[in-house]
C-alpha positions as CSV (number, residue, x, y, z in Angstrom):
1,X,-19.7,27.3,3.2
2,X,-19.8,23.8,1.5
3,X,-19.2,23.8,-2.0
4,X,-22.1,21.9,-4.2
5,X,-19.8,21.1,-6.8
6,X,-18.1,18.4,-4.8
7,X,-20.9,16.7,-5.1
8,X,-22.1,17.5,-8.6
9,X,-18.4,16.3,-9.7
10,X,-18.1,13.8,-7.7
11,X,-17.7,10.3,-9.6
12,X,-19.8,7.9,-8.3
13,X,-18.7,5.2,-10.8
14,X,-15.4,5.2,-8.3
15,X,-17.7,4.9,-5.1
16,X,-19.3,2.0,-6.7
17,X,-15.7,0.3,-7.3
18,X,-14.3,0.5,-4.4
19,X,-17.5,-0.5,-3.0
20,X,-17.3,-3.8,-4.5
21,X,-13.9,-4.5,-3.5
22,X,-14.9,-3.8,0.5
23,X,-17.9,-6.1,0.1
24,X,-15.6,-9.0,-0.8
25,X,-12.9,-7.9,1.9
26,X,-15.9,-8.1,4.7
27,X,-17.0,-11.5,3.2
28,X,-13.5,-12.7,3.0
29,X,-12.8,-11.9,7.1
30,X,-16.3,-12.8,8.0
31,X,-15.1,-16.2,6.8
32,X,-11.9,-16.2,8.4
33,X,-13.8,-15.0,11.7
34,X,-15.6,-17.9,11.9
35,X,-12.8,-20.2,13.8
36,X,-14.3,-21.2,17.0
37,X,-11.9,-18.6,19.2
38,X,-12.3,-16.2,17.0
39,X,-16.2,-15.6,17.1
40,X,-15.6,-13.3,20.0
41,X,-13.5,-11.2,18.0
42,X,-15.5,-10.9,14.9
43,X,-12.9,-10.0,12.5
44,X,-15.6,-8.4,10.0
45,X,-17.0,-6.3,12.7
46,X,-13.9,-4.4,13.4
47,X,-13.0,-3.9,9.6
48,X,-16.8,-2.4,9.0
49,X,-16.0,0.1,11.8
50,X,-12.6,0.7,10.5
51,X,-14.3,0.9,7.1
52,X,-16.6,4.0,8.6
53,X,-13.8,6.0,10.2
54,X,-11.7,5.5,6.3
55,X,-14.6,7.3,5.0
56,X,-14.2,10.2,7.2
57,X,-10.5,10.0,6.0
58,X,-11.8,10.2,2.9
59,X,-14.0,13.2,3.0
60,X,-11.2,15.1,5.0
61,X,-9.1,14.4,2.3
62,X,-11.2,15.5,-0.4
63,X,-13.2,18.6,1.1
64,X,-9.7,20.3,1.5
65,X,-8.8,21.9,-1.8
66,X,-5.4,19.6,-2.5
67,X,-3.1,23.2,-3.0
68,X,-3.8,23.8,1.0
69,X,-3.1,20.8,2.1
70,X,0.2,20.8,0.0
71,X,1.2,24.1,1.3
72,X,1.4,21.7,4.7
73,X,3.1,18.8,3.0
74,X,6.5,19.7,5.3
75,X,4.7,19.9,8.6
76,X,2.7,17.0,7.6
77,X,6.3,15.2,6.5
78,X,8.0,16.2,9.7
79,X,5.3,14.6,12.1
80,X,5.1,11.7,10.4
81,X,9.1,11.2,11.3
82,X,9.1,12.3,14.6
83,X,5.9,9.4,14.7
84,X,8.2,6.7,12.8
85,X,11.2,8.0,15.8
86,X,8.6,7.6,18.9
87,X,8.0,3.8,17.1
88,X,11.8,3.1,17.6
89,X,11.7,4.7,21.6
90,X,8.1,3.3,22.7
91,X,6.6,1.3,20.0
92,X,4.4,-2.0,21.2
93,X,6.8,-5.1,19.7
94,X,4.3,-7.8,17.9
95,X,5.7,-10.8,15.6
96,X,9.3,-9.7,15.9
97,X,8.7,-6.3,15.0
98,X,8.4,-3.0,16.3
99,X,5.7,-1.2,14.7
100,X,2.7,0.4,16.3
101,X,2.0,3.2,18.8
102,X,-0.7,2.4,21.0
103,X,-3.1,5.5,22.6
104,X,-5.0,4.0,25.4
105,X,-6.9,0.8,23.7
106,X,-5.9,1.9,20.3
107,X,-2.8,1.1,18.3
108,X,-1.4,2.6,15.2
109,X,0.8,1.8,12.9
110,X,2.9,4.9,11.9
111,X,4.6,3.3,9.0
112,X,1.1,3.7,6.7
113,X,0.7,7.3,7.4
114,X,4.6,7.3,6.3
115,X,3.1,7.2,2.6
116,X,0.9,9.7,2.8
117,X,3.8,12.1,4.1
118,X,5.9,10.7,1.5
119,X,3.7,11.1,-1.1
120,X,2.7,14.6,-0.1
121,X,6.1,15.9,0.0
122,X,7.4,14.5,-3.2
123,X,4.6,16.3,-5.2
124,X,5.2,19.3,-3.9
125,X,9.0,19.3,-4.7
126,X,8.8,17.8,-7.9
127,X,6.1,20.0,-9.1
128,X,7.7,23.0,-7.9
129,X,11.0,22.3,-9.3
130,X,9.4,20.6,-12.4
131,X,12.3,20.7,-15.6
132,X,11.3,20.3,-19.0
133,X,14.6,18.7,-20.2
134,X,14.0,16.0,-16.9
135,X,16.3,16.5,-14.0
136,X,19.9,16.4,-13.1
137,X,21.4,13.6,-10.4
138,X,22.1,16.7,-8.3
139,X,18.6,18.0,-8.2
140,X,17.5,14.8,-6.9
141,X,19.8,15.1,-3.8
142,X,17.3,16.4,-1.7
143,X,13.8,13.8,-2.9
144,X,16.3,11.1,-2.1
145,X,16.7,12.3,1.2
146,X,13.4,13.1,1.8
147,X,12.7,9.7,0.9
148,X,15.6,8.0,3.1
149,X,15.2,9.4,6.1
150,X,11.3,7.4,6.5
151,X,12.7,4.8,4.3
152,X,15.6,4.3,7.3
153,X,13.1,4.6,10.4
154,X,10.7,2.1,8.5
155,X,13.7,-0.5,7.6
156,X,14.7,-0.3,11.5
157,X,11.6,-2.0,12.8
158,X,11.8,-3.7,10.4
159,X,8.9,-3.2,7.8
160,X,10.7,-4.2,4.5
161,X,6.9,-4.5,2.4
162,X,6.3,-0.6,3.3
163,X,10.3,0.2,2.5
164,X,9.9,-1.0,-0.6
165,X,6.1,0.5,-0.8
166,X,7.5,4.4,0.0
167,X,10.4,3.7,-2.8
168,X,8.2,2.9,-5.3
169,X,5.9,6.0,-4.9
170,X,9.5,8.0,-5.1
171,X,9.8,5.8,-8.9
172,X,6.5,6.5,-10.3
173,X,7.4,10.3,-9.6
174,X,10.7,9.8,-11.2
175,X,8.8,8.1,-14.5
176,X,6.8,11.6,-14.5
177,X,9.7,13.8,-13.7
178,X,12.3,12.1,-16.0
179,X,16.1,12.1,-16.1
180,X,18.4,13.6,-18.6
181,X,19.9,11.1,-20.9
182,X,23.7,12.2,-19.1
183,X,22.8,11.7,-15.9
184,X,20.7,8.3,-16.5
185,X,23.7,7.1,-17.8
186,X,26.0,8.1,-15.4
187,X,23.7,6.7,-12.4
188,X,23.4,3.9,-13.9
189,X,27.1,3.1,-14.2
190,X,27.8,4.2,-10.4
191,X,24.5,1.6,-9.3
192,X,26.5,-1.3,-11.2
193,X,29.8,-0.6,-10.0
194,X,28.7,-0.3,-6.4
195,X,25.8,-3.1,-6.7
196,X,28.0,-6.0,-5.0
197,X,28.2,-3.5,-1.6
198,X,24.8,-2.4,-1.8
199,X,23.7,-6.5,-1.8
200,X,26.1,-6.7,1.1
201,X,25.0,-3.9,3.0
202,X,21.7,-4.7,2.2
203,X,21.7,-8.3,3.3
204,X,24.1,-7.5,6.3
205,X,21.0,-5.2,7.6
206,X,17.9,-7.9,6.8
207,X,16.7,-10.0,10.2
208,X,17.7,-13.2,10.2
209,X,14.0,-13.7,9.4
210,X,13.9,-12.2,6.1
211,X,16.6,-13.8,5.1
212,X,14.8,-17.0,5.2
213,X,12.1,-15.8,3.8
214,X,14.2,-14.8,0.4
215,X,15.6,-18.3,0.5
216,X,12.7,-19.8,1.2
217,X,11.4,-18.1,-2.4
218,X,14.2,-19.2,-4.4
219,X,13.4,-23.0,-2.7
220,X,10.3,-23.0,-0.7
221,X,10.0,-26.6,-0.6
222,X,13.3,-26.5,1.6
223,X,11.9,-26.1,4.6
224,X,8.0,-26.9,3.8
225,X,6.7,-27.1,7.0
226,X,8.5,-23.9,8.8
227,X,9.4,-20.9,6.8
228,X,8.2,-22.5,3.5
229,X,4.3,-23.4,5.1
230,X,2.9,-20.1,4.6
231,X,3.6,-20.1,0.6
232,X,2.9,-23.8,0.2
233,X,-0.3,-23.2,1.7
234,X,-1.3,-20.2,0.4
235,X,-0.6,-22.2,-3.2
236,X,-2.8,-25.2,-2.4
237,X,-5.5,-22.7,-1.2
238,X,-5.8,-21.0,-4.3
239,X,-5.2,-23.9,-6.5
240,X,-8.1,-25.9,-4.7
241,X,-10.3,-23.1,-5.6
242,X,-11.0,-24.2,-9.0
243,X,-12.7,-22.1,-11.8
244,X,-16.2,-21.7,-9.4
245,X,-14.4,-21.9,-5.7
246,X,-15.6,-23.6,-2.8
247,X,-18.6,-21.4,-2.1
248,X,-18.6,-19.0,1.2
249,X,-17.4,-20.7,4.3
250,X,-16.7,-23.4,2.5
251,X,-12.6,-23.5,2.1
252,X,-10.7,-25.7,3.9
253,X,-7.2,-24.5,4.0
254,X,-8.7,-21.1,5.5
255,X,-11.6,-22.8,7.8
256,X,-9.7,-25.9,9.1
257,X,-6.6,-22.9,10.0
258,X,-4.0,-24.8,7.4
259,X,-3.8,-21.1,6.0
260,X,-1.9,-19.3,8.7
261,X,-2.5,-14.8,8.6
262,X,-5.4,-15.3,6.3
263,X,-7.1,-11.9,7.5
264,X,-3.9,-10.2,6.7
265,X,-1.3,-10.9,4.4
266,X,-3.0,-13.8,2.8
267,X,-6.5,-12.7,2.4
268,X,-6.0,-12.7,-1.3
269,X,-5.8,-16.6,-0.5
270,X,-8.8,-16.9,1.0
271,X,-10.8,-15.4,-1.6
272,X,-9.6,-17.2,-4.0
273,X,-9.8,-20.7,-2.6
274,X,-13.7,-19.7,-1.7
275,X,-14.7,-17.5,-5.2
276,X,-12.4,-19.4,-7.7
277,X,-11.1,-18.0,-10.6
278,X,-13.9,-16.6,-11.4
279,X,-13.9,-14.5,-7.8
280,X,-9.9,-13.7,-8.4
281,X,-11.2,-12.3,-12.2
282,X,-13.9,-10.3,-10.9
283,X,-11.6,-8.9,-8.1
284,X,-9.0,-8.1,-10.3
285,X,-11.1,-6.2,-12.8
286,X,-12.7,-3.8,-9.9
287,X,-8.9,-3.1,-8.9
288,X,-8.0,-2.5,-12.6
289,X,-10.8,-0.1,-13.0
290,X,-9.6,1.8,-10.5
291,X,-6.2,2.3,-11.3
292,X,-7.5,3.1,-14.8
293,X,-10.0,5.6,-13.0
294,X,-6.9,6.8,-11.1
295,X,-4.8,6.9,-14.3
296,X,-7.6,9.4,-16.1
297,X,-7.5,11.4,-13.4
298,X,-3.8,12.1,-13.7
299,X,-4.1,12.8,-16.9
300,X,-6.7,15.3,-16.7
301,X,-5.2,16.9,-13.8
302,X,-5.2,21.2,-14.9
303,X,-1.4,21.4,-13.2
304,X,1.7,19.5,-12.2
305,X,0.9,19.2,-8.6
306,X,-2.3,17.4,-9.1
307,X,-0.9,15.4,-11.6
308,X,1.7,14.2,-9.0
309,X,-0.5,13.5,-6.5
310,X,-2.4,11.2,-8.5
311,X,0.7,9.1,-9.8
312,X,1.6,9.0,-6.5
313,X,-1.6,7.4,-5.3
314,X,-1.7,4.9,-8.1
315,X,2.2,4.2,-7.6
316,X,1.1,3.2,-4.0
317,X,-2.2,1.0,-4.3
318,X,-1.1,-0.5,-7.9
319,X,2.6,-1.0,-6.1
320,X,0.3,-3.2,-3.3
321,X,-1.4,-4.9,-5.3
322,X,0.9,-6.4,-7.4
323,X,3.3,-7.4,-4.7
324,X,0.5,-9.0,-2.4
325,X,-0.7,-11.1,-4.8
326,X,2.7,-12.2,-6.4
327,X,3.8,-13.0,-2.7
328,X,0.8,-15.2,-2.0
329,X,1.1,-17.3,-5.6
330,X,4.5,-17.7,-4.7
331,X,5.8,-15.4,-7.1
332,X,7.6,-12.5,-4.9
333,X,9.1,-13.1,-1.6
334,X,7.0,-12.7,1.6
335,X,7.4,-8.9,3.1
336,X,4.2,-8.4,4.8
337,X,2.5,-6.2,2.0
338,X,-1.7,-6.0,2.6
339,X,-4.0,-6.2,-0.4
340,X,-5.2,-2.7,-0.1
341,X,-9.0,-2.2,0.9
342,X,-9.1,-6.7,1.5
343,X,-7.0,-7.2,4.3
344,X,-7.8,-6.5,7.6
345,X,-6.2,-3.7,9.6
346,X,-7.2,-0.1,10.5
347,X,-4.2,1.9,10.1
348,X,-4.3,0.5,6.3
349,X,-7.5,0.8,5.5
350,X,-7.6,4.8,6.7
351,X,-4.6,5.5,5.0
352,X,-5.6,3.7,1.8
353,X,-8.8,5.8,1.7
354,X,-7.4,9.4,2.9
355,X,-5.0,8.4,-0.8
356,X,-8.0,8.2,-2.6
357,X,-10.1,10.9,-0.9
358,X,-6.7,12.7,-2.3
359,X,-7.1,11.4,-6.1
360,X,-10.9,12.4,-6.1
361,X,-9.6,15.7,-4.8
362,X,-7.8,16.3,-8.2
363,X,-10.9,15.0,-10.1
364,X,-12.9,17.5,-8.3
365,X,-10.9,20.4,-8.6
366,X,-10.0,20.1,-12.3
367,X,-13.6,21.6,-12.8
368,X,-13.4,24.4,-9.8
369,X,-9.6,25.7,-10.8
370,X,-11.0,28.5,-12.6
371,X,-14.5,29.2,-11.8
């Protein structure tokens, strides 16, 4: 029988947030869309549907009491690699990488649903094995595996942005669990010693490709009109804006097609070079709201797994956030990050709504634990 209380509970002041923010990602792409040969495709369209099918994510995710859906975290973990391993055996190859299933007319990207799993699985092991004096290198072994085996499989594809975006939900867990002062010291001392091999390794491993683009944000005037042209225009796009923008349809760098992956990647762009600063400030505050709102709800979780959960989330979206729109001032080097909820792609947008049906979860339940 459907419980009442999820909707007495529910918060609506989040529904309204997040409400805003999808109102400016559909006029951002319905702006983009608006290239002569790419009326047909009617970018905003597609998002509004994908937008729909999110919310059923979302309810999913926060009808099921969070402890049941935890008790699955493993299963959940286990397809999620063996989706990441069918990627690397029959995955569709797009822009140099190899990073979406397709089912019939659909395609997926497997790498998203990777944080979920990530995110699931991490809760449940540090909340179950939570230690009051922080924990020892050696009872991290086993998190840092479950967090290197996606990591690995997402890195082969390559997807560097959603590497870096499953390590930092592991970090905002660790800032939760803590360390004991012995062994922060001593892993700190074995990271500096081998930090020249791990650059190596880690360099030896990167597509030629991404090497560029990390040299191309240490100089990006070096090569302005090939690997340097996305940043330089994504800078003139958002400079041009102004304090008042240019007004809806009205941007040139994204209309006239200067801008390139302006649906995507660079959608913060857009916005800002049509909404001005006073578009990016508005923006930003509906995003900072909702971490906040995320934030509270962590802290007012009634026990550890809920409050994991909910770091977790915000270690995700606040993790996008800053790194999309750093990479599109110029501030951070290009890895292919979306601005969650703005840009345009299904798999994102479901997966980025399932998280927060998830944090509303915890919300809910702190009032149903004991009733």
């Amino acid at each position: 029988m459907f419980d009442r209380r999820l909707i007495t509970k529910f918060d609506w002041k989040f529904l309204l947030i997040v409400f805003g923010i999808l109102f400016l990602s559909v006029l951002s792409l319905y702006s983009v869309s608006l290239h002569k040969e790419q009326v047909k495709s009617a970018l905003y369209l597609k998002q509004i549907y994908w937008i729909i099918i999110a919310f059923g994510a979302f309810f999913i995710a926060m009808v099921i009491d969070y402890h049941t859906i935890s008790r699955f975290a493993y299963l959940i973990y286990g397809v999620m690699v063996l989706l990441l391993l069918l990627v690397m055996l029959f995955g569709r190859v797009g822009l140099g990488a190899q990073r979406w299933l397709s089912l019939g007319p659909f395609s997926f990207q497997p790498s998203e649903f990777a944080k979920l799993g990530i995110l699931l699985v991490l809760a449940k092991y540090f909340s179950e094995n939570a230690q009051g004096s922080g924990f020892r290198m050696s009872q991290l072994a086993f998190p840092l595996v479950l967090l290197g085996i996606p990591f690995m499989l997402v890195l082969k594809q390559p997807d560097l942005g959603t590497g870096l975006s499953l390590s930092f939900i592991f970090i905002s867990m660790l800032f939760l669990v803590g360390f004991r002062s012995k062994s922060l010291i001593f892993v700190g001392l074995i990271f500096l010693m081998f930090l020249p091999f791990l650059w190596n390794f880690f360099w030896h491993h990167l597509k030629s490709y991404q090497k560029e683009r990390l040299l191309t944000f240490l100089n990006p005037t070096n090569d302005p009109s090939g690997t340097g042209y996305h940043i330089i225009q994504s800078k003139i796009a958002i400079g041009s804006g102004g304090l008042f923008g240019k007004g809806l349809l009205g941007g040139t760098q994204s209309q006239l097609k200067f801008l390139p992956e302006g649906h995507t990647d660079f959608i913060f762009a857009v916005f800002a070079e049509e909404w001005g600063f006073i578009g990016i400030l508005i923006l930003l505050v509906l995003f900072g709201l909702l971490l906040l709102w995320g934030v509270d709800v962590a802290f007012k979780a009634k026990d550890a797994l809920g409050t994991f959960l909910a770091v977790g989330v915000i270690g995700m979206i606040g993790f996008n956030v800053m790194i999309n729109i750093s990479m599109t001032l110029g501030m951070m080097p290009v890895v292919g990050v979306p601005l969650p909820l703005m840009s345009y792609g299904g798999t994102a947008m479901v997966t980025t709504m399932a998280a927060l049906g998830i944090l509303m979860n915890v919300k809910i339940r702190r009032f149903m634990l004991f009733y």
